[in-house]
C-alpha positions as CSV (number, residue, x, y, z in Angstrom):
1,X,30.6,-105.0,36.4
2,X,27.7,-102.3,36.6
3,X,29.1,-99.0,35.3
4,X,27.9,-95.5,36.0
5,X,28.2,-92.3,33.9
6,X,27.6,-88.7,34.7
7,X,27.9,-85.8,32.7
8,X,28.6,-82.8,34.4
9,X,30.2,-79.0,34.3
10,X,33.1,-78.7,36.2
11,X,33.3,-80.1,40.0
12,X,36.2,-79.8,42.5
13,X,38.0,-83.4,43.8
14,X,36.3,-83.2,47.1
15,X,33.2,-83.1,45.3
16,X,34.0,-86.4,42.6
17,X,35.0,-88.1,46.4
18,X,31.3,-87.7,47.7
19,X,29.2,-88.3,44.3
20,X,31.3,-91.5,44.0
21,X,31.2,-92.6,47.0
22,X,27.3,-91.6,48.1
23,X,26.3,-93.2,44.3
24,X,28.1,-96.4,44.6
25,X,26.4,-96.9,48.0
26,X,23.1,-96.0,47.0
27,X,23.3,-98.1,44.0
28,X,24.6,-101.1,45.7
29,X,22.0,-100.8,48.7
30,X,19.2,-100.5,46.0
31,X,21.0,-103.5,43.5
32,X,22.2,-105.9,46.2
33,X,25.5,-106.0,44.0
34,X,28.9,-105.5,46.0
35,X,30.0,-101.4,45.7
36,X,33.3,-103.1,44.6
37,X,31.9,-104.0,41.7
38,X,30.9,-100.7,40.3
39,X,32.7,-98.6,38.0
40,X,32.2,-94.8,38.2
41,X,33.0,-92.1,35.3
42,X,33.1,-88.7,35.6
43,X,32.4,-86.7,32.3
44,X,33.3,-82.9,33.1
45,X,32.3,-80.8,30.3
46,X,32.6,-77.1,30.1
47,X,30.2,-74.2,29.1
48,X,32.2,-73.7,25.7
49,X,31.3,-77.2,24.8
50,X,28.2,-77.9,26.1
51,X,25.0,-76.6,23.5
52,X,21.8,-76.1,25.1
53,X,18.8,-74.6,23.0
54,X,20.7,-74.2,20.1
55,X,23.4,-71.9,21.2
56,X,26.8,-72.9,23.3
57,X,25.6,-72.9,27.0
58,X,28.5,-70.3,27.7
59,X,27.2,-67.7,25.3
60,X,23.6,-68.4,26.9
61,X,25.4,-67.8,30.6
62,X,27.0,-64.6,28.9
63,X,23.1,-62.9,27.8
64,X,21.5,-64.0,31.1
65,X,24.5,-62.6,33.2
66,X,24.3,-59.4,31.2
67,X,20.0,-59.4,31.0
68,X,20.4,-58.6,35.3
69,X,23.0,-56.1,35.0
């Protein structure tokens, strides 16, 4: 069974629905392997644990929101 992974921040239902569903598809049209047979796994992780240029991704969110005030 062909699995799939994404990491991602935080995304509503309605939006896990479509990626699933529009991923599987597209991977099974390009594969030729049956959508049934794909697995699908949604990683949500937030800005407090998420690092991204050496610093937590939610302090980085923090400076830039503040740098256009």
């Amino acid at each position: 069974m062909p699995v799939i992974t994404m990491e991602l921040g935080k995304v509503s239902i309605e939006q896990k629905r479509e990626l699933v569903t529009k991923v599987t598809e597209l991977t099974a049209g390009v594969t030729g392997v049956p959508k049934e047979a794909f697995i699908v796994l949604i990683k949500e992780n937030d800005a407090e644990s998420t690092g991204f240029g050496g610093e937590l991704l939610s302090d980085k969110r923090a400076k830039m929101a503040a740098e256009k005030k």
